[in-house]
Structure formats: C-alpha cells, structure tokens
N, C-alpha and C positions, 0 to 999 in steps of 0.2 A: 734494287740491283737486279740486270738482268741477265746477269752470269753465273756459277759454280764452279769450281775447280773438283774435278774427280780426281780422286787419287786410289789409284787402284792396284789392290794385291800388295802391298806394299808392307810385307808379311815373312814373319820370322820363316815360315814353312821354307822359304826358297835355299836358304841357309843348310837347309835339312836335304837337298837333292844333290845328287853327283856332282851333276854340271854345275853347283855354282861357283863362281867364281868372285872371292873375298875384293881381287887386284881393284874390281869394277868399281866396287861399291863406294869409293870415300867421292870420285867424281858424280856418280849423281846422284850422291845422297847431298852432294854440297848443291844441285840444280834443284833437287826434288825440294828440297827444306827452304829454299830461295822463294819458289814460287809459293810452298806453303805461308813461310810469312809474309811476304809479299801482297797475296791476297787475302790471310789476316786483316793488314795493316790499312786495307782498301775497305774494309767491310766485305769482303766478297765472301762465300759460306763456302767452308769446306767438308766436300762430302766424302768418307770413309768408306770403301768399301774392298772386303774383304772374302777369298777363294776359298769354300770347304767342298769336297767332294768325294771318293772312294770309300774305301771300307773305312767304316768309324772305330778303328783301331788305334791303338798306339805306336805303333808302327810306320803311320800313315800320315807324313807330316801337314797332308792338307786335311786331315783329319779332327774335329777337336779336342777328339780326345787326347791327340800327342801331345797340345800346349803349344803349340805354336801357330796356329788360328789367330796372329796377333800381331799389331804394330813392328816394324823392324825395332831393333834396340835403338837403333841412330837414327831415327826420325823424329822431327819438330814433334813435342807434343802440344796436340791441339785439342780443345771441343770440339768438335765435329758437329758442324749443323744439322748434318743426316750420318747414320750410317745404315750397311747392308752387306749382306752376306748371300754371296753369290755361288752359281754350282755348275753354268755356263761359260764360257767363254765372253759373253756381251752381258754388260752389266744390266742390260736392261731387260733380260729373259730372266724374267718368274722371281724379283729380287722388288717390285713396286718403285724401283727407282723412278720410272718414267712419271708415275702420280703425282710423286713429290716434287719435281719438277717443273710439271703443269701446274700444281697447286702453287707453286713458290714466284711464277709466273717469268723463271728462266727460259733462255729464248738462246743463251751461248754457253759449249762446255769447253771448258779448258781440262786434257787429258792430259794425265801423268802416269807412270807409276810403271808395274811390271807384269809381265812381259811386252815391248818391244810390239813384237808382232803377232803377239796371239791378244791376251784380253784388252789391251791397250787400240790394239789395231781394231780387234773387232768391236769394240764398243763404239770408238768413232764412226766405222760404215754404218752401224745398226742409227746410231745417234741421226749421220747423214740424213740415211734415207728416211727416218722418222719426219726431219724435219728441222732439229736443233742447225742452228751453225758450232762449229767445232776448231777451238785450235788446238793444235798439236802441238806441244811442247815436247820434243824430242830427245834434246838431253835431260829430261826428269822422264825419262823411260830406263828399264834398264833392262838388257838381254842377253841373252849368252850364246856361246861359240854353239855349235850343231853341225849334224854328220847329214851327206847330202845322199840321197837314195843311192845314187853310185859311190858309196863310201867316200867322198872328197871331202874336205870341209868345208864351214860354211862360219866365217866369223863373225861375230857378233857387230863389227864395225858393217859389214856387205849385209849384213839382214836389217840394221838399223838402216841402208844405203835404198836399200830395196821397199822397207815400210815407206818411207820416205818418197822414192819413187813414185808407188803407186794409191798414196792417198793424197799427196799433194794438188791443189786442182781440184780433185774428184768427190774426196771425204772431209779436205778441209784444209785448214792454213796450219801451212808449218810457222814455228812460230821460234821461236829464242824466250827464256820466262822475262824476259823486258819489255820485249815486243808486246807477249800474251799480256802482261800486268799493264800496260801501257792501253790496248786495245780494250780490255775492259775495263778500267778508269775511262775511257772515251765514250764507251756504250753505255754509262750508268746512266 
C-alpha cells in the first residue's frame, strides 16, 4: 500500500480552548470517522498524530500534563499504524514522521483532522514540497470562526473557503473521503 491517512490533532485539547465550538463537531467527526474506517477497511495504515506544546502545566490543554493530549472522545478507535507527537505546526518538523514514511514506502497522504488551516494546511504544503502527493480531505478538517486583524470576522465556513482556494492545484487534490478512499484503492 502506497498511501496513509494522517489524522491529525484530532485531540481532546481543542475542547479545552474558547473558540471551540461543540455545534461543528457531530458533522465532521461523522467525515473524520468515515475516512477513518474507510481506510481501515482498505488496509490503508492510519497514522495518529497528536499537538503538545507550551508550558507543561495543567492549565495548559495542549499540555500533557492537563490530560487532554489525547484522542477526541467521538473518534473511531483505531490501532494506529504509526503514531507521533508534534510541537510544530507541520507534522513533519522534528516528529520522524517523514522516516516512517519513506520506510513504509508511501508515496500518497491523505490529510484530515484539526485545524483547517494551520496544522492541516501546513502539513500538506510541507508534505507538497517534500515530494509526497496529497489529498485533502476537507470535510474531515475541522476549524473555527477567527477575528480578522481589523476586528471583522472570519468564519470558519470563509477559512475552510480560503484553505481550499489556495492549496488546491498547488498542495494538492481536494478530495470528498469517497473520492480520497476511491483514489487510493486505485493507487495500491
């Protein structure tokens, strides 16, 4: 098989910040858990990886010490072929993901998980330019509403409008999880 499905950040922590927003959750955790089994069901490996960074407090929900360094509650549970804990934005800075990779002799990533347009987005450009081919599975992203430097808003629907924009073509194939699960049953 010469695909992986990343699923990424995909993590109680977010639960734990202002901005999240509970409404989001049942729509793409019904897309995220879709392409999870999905690619189960294919043999394709699913790799786990998960965001800890700032002060290692309890306070601090990307923290480990808070306890929430961990699976969402409503997420397929899976084995995980790989996992990895990241401290970047791109799951591939200083996490060994890329070795395992190369070792495993994938060649296509299929990207999910959270946020939208920060670790989701950047790991696809980083994957891009590495070399990987990349599909994007969009709705198994999940992101939240944001205040625009001139105080405006910035809704979550117009930033998923925007990743979409500008990785499409560039970083990689936007996909529907039928399409992606489709495409790599093709590729094996």
């Amino acid at each position: 098989m010469n695909t992986a499905l990343l699923v990424i950040d995909v993590q109680e922590s977010f639960r734990h910040r202002p901005y999240f927003d509970a409404s989001a959750l049942p729509a793409y955790m019904a897309e995220q858990n879709a392409l999870i089994d999905g690619c189960l069901a294919q043999g394709i490996p699913v790799v786990r990886i998960l965001h800890s960074d700032g002060p290692g407090t309890p306070d601090n929900p990307f923290s480990h010490a808070s306890g929430h360094v961990r699976p969402l509650a409503e997420l397929s549970v899976f084995d995980p072929a790989a996992s990895f804990v990241k401290r970047r934005h791109s799951a591939l800075v200083g996490t060994g993901l890329d070795v395992w990779l190369t070792e495993n002799g994938i060649r296509r990533l299929i990207v999910s998980g959270i946020r939208t347009e920060q670790c989701c987005e950047t790991t696809t450009r980083h994957a891009s330019d590495l070399g990987w081919e990349v599909d994007y599975v969009l709705d198994a992203t999940l992101t939240f509403d944001m205040t625009q430097p001139d105080g405006s808003p910035l809704t979550a629907a117009e930033i998923k409008a925007r990743t979409a924009t500008v990785l499409q073509g560039r970083f990689c194939t936007l996909t529907s999880v039928d399409e992606a699960l489709a495409r790599a049953g093709a590729s094996a």
